[in-house]
LUMVEX-558780 format. One line per 10 residues: number of its first residue (from 0); for each residue x, y, z of C-alpha. Coordinates in nm, 4 decimals, always signed. Layout:
// LUMVEX-558780
NUM) X,Y,Z ~ ...;
***
This chain:
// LUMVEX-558780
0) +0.0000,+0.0000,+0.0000 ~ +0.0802,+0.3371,-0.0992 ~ +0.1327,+0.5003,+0.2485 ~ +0.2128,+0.8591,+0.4444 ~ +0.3225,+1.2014,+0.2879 ~ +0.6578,+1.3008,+0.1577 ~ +0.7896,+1.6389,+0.0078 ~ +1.0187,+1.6070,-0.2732 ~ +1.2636,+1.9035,-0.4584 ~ +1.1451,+1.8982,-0.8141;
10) +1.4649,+1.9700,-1.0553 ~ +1.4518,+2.1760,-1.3790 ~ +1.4245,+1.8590,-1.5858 ~ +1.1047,+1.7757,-1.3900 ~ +1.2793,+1.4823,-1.2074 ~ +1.2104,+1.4295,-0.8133 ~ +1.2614,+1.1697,-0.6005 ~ +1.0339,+0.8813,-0.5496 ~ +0.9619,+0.7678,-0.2007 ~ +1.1276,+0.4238,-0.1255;
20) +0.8171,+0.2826,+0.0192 ~ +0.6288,+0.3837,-0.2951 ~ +0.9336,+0.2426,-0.4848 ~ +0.9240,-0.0835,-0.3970 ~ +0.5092,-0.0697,-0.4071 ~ +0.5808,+0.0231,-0.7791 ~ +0.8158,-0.3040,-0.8250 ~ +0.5489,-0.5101,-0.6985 ~ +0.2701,-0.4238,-0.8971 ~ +0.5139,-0.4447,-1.1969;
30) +0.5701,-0.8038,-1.2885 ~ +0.8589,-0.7003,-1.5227 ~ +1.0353,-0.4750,-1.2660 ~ +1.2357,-0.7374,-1.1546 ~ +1.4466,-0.7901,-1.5091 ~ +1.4399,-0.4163,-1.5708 ~ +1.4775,-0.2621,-1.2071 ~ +1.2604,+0.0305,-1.3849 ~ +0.9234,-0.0184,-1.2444 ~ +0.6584,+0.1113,-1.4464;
40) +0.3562,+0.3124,-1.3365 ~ +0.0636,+0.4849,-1.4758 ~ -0.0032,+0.8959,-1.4112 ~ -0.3343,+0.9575,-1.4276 ~ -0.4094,+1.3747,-1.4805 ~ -0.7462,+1.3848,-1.5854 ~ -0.9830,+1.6303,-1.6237 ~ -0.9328,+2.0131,-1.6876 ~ -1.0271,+2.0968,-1.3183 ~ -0.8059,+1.8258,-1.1502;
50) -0.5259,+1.9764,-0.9150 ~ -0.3314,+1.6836,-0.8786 ~ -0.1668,+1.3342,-1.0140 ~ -0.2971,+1.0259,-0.9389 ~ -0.0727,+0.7123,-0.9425 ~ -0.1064,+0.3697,-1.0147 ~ +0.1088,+0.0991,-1.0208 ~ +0.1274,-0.0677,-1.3514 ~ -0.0752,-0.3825,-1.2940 ~ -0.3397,-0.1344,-1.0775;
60) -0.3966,+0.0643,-1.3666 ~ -0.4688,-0.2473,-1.6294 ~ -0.6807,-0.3724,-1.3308 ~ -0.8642,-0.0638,-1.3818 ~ -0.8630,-0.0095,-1.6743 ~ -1.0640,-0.3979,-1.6884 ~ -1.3019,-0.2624,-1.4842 ~ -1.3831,+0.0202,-1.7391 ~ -1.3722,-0.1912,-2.0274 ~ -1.6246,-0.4406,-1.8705;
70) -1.8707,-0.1359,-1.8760 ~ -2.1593,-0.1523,-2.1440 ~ -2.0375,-0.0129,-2.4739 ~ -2.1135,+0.3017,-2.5846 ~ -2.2572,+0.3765,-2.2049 ~ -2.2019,+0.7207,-2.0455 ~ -2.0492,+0.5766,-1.7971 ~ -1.8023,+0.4184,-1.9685 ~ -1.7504,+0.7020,-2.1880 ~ -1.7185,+0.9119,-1.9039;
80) -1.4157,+0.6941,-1.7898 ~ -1.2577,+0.6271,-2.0992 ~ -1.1843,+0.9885,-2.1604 ~ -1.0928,+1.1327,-1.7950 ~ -0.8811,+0.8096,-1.6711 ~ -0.7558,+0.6303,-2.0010 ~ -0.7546,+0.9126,-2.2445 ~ -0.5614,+1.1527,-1.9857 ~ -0.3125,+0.9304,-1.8767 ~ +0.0732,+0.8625,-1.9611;
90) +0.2551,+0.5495,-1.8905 ~ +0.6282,+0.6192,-1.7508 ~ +0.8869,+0.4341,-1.5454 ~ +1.1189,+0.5176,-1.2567 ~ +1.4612,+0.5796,-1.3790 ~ +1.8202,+0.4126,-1.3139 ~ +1.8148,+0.6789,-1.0206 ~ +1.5278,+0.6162,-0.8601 ~ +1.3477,+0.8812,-0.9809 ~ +1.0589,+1.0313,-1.1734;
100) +1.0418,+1.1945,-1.4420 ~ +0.7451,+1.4237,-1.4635 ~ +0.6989,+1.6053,-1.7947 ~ +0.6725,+1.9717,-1.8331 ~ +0.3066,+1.9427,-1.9526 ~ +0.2086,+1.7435,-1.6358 ~ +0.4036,+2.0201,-1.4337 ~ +0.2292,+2.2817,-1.5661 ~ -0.0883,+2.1549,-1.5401 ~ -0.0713,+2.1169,-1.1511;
110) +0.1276,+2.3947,-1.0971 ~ +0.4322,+2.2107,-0.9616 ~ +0.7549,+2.4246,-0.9444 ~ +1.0714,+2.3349,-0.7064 ~ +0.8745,+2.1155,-0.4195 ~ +0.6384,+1.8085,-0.4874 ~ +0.4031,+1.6738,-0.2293 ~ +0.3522,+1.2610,-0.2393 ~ +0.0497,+1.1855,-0.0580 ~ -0.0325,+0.7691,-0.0080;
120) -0.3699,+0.6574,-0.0916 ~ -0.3542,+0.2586,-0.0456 ~ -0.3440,+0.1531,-0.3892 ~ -0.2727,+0.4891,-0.5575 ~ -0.0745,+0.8149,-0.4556 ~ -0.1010,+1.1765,-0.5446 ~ +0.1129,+1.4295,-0.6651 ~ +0.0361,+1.7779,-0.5791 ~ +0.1778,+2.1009,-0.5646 ~ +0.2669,+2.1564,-0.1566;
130) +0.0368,+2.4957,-0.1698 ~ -0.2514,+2.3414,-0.3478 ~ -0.2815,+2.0658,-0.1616 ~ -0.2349,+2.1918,+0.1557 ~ -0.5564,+2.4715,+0.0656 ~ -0.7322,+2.1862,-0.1285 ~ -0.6626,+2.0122,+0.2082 ~ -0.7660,+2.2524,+0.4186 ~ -1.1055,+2.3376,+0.2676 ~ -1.2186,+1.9990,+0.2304;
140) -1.0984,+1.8231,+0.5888 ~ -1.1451,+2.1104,+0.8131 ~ -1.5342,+2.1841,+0.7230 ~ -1.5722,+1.8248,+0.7792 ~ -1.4350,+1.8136,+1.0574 ~ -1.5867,+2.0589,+1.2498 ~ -1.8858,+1.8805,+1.1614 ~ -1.8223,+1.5597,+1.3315 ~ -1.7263,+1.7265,+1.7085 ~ -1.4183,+1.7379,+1.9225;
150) -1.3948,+1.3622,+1.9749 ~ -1.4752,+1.2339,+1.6477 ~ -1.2741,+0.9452,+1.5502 ~ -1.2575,+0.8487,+1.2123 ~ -1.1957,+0.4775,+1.2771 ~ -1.5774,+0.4707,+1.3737 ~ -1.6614,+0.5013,+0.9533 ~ -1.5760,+0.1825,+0.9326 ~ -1.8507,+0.0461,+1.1593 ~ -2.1371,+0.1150,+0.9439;
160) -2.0549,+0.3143,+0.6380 ~ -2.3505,+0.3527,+0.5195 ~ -2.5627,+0.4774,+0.7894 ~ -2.4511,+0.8210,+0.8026 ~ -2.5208,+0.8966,+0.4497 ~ -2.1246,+0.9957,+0.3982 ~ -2.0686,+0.7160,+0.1048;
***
């Protein structure tokens, strides 16, 4: 699992260090990572209005990309999902170094200057710009929060998920 935060320098050449953890998440769900030591992942960037990178490992993405393709032809749904996660995506590996490689298109379309911020989702992480998603953050978590109370724990989702009306 994809794990924790990190903060990264971002070089002029776009490349930036890749967590270890998330290194060796990237090998695993990358069958032929172990005769290349380049790990492959997908970047997933998305629509128009979408502040940050999402992640996947290499055999996460084909899994979801499956899951898509199982959809009913020529649904909305499916269209929907063809276009924002396969159509806006780019496949790319971790260099000899360790390192990734982000384009200058994906950098300008998040913003992402000298500092990038790695945030672990289980099976997928984010890149974001440190600003932007520390106010995308903010916004989001803290009106939430507030809602729940002072002792609010968020372990207690997991009880009954659906009972709040949250998911």
């Amino acid at each position: 699992m994809f794990i924790g935060e990190y903060t990264f320098k971002v070089d002029g050449k776009g490349r930036m260090s890749i967590p270890a953890d998330f290194r060796r998440e990237l090998e695993e769900g990358d069958v032929a990572a172990k005769e290349s030591g380049r790990p492959r992942m997908v970047i997933v960037y998305g629509h128009d209005k979408k502040k940050q990178l999402t992640v996947y490992t290499y055999n996460g993405y084909k899994s979801l990309a499956a899951d898509i393709m199982a959809l009913p032809r020529g649904s909305e749904r499916r269209k929907v999902m063809e276009r924002m996660v396969l159509n806006r995506a780019r496949l790319t590996e971790v260099d000899g170094d360790g390192r990734l490689v982000l384009p200058q298109v994906l950098r300008d379309k998040i913003g992402l200057e000298s500092m990038a911020y790695f945030g672990g989702l289980g099976e997928t992480f984010e890149i974001w710009k440190p600003e932007t998603h520390q106010e995308a953050n903010a916004a989001y978590t803290d009106k939430w929060l507030d809602e729940q109370g002072d002792d609010f724990d968020p372990l207690s989702m997991l009880e009954d998920p659906m009972s709040d009306g949250f998911l």
